[in-house]
C-alpha positions in Angstrom: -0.4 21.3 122.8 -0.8 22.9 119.7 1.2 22.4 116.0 2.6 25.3 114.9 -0.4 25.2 111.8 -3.1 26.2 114.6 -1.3 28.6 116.3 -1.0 30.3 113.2 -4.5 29.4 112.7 -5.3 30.8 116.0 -3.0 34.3 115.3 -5.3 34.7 111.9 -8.3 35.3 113.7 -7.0 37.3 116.9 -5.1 39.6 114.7 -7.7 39.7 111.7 -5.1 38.4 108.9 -5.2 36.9 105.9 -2.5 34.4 104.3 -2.1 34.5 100.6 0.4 32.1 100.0 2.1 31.2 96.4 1.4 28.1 94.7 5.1 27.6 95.3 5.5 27.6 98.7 5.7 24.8 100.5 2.3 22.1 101.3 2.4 23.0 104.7 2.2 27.0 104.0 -0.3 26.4 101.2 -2.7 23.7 103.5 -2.7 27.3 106.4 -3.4 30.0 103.5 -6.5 31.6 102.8 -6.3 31.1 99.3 -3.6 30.1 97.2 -2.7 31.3 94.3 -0.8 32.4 90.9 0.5 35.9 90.5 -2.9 37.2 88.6 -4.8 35.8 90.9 -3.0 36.9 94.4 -3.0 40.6 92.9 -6.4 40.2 92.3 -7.5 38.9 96.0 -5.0 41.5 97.6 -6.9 44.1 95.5 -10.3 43.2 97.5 -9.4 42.2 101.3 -10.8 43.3 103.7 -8.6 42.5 106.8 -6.0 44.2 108.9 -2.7 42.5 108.3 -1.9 40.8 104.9 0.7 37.7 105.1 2.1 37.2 102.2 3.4 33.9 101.7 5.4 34.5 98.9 8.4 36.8 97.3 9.3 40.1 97.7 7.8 41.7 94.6 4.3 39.5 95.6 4.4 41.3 98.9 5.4 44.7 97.0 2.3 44.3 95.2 0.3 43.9 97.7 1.2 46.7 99.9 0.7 49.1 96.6 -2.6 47.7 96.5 -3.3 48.1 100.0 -1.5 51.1 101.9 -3.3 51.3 104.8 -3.0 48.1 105.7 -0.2 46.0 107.5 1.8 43.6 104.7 3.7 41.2 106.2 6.6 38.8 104.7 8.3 35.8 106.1 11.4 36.4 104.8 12.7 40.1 104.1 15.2 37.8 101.5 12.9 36.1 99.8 13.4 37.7 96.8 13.6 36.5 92.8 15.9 36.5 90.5 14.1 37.6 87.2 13.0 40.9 89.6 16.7 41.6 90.2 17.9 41.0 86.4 15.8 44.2 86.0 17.8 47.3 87.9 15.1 50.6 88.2 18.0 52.9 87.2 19.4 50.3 84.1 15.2 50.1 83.3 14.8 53.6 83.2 17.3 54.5 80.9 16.0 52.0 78.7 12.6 53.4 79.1 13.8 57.5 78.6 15.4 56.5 75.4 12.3 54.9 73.9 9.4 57.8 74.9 7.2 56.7 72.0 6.9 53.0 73.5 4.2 51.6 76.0 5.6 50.0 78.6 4.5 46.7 79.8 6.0 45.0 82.3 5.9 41.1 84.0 4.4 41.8 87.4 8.0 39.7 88.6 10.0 43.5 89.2 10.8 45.7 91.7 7.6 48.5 92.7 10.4 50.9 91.3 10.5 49.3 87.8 6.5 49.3 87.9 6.2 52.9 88.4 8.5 53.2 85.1 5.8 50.9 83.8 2.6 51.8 81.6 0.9 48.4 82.4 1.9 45.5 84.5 1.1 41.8 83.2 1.1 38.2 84.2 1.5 35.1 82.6 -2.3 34.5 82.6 -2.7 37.6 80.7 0.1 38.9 79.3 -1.1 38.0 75.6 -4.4 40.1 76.1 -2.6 42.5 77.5 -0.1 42.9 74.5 -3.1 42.9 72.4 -4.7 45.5 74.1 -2.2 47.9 72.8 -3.0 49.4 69.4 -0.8 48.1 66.9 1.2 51.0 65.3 2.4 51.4 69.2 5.8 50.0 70.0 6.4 48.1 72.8 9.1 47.4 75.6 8.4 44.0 77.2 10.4 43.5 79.9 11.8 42.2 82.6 11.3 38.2 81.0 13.1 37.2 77.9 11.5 33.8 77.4 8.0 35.0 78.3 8.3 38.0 75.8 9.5 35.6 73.0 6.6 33.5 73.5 4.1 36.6 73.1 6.2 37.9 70.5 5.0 34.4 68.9 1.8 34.5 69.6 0.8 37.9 68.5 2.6 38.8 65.8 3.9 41.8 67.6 7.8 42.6 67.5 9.0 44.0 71.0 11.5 45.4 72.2 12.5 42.9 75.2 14.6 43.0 78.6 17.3 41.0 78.9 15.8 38.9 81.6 15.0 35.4 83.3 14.3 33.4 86.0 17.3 31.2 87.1 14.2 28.5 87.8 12.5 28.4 84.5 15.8 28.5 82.6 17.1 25.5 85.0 15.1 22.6 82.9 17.6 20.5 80.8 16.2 19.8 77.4 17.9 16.1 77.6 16.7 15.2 80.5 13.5 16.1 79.9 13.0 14.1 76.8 15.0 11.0 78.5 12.5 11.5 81.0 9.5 11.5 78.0 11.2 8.4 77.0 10.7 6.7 80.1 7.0 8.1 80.0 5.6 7.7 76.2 1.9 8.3 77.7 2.7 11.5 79.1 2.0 14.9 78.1 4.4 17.6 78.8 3.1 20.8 80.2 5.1 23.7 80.2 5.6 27.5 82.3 5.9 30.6 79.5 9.0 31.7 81.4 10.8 28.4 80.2 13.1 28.3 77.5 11.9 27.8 74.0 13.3 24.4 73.4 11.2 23.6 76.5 8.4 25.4 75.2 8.3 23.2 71.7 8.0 19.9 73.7 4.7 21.0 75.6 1.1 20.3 74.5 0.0 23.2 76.4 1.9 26.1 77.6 0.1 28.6 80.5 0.3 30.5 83.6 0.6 28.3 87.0 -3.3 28.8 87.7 -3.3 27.9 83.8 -1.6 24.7 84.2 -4.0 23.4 87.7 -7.1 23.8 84.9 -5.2 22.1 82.2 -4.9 19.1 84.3 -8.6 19.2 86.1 -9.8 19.3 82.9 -7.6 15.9 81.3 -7.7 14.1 84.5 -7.2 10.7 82.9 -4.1 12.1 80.9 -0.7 11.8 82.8 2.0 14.4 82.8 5.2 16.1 83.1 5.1 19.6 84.8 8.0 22.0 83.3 7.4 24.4 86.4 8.4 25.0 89.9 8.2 22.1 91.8 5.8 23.7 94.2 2.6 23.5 92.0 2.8 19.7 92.2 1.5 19.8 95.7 -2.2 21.5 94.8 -2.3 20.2 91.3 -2.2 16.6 92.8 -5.1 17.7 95.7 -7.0 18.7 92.5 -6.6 16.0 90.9 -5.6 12.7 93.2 -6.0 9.9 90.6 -3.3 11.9 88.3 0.4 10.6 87.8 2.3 13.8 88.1 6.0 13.9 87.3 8.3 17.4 87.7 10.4 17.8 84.7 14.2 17.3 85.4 16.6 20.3 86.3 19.7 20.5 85.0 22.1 20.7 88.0 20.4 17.3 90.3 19.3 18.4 93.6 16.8 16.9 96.3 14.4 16.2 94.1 16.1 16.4 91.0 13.1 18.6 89.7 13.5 22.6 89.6 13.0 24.5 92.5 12.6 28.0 93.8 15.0 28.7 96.9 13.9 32.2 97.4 10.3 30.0 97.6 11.6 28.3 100.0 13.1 30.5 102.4 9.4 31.1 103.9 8.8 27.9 106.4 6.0 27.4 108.7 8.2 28.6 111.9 9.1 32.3 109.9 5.0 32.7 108.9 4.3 32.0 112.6 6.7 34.2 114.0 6.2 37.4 111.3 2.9 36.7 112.1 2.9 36.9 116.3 5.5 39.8 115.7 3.7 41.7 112.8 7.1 41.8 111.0 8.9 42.4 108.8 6.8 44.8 107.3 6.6 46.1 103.4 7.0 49.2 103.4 7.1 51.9 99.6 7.8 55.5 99.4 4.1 57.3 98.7 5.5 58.6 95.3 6.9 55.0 94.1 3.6 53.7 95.5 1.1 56.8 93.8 3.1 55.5 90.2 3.2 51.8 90.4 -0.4 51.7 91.3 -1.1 52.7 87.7 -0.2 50.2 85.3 -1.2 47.5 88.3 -5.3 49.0 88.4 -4.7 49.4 84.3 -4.0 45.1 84.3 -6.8 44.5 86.7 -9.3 46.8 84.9 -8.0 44.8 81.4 -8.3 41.6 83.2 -11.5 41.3 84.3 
């Protein structure tokens, strides 16, 4: 009798699907993907597949994404709920207004929001690229960064730039305590603290290196001899340790304790391996965007692809 892991397996090829799955989702929806991923890089694969039912494995804006990308094709989510919490501290009507009283300012907006805030957007980023991205824009030309507080404070630092930013955050990222952490470093002298740009800045200070989840796998293939403590969702420990086995990988602490007293995504985890299988056999639920919201938000998504290649 078959696992549930090759019957979806099995659904894949009868159906022609494809599984792109978040690096935060759990091992056992990552280990049945296709490929695995950070937000650059699932936008990027959803831009070129060639299949006829996309499942992604992920949040609703992910999916969103990936049904702009790909309107002829069938998108697929686990979870209709699984959605994020830095995507709803950014309301379209709230954004707009914000956007219609700045007209002089380029948009640019954390691929985390709604397809409704994108079409308000002039160019979508990530956190792999957000800093080239802000760059690309010429320098006498404000800016609205939105909808990630911490992540525009870092750029903001990085660049020089002064922006005006959204009042927004992920409930995750913020979640890290700042004394538990450095309890935990005091436990750990060796390690090396590695940190999300979506955390807070007192996070941020601690880290030797700061970068997007994809950012972060590379960090640690490339110091596999190093030890460290990941300030990220919990999630990216299970591919970061497959890429690097001999690695001592520790999650930085959350605030509030929980099972594993590390921070973690519930909207992540509302996809399991039963919900992939049955979206999957049922072909829903379905993504499905308005033809005008979908004609506007395509925009600033091909603009980010086009600057990050």
């Amino acid at each position: 009798m078959m696992n549930l892991s090759q019957k979806i397996t099995e659904l894949k090829k009868e159906k022609n699907a494809v599984i792109l799955a978040h690096y935060y989702q759990v091992p056992e929806i990552q280990d049945v993907a296709d490929y695995v991923g950070d937000s650059l890089g699932l936008s990027q694969k959803a831009a070129e597949i060639d299949a006829d039912i996309i499942v992604f494995a992920g949040v609703h804006f992910m999916a969103e994404t990936a049904k702009i990308l790909n309107p002829s094709k069938k998108v697929l989510l686990p979870d209709l709920m699984a959605g994020c919490s830095l995507a709803d501290s950014c309301p379209p009507e709230a954004f707009r207004k914000l956007v219609e009283a700045h007209p002089n300012h380029t948009v640019i907006t954390y691929v985390n929001c709604s397809a409704e805030v994108k079409a308000l957007s002039d160019i979508i980023c990530t956190s792999s690229n957000a800093e080239k991205i802000v760059n690309s824009v010429p320098k006498d030309v404000p800016i609205i960064f939105a909808p990630d507080k911490n992540l525009g404070k870092y750029i903001q630092k990085k660049t020089g730039r002064e922006m005006l930013l959204w009042d927004g955050a992920c409930i995750v990222h913020e979640a890290f305590s700042i004394d538990k952490l450095l309890k935990l470093y005091e436990e750990h002298p060796d390690a090396k603290i590695i940190a999300h740009p979506e955390s807070e800045s007192h996070i941020l200070k601690t880290a030797v290196y700061i970068g997007s989840t994809a950012g972060m796998i590379k960090y640690v293939k490339d110091h596999p001899t190093e030890k460290f403590i990941v300030a990220t969702e919990a999630g990216i420990l299970h591919k970061m340790q497959q890429e690097v086995p001999q690695t001592v990988l520790i999650p930085a602490p959350a605030e509030e304790d929980n099972t594993c007293a590390c921070s973690e995504c519930g909207f992540m985890k509302m996809n399991t391996m039963q919900k992939l299988y049955d979206c999957l056999h049922n072909e829903t639920p379905q993504i499905e965007i308005s033809e005008e919201i979908r004609k506007k938000a395509i925009l600033p998504i091909e603009q980010m692809l086009q600057l990050s290649k």
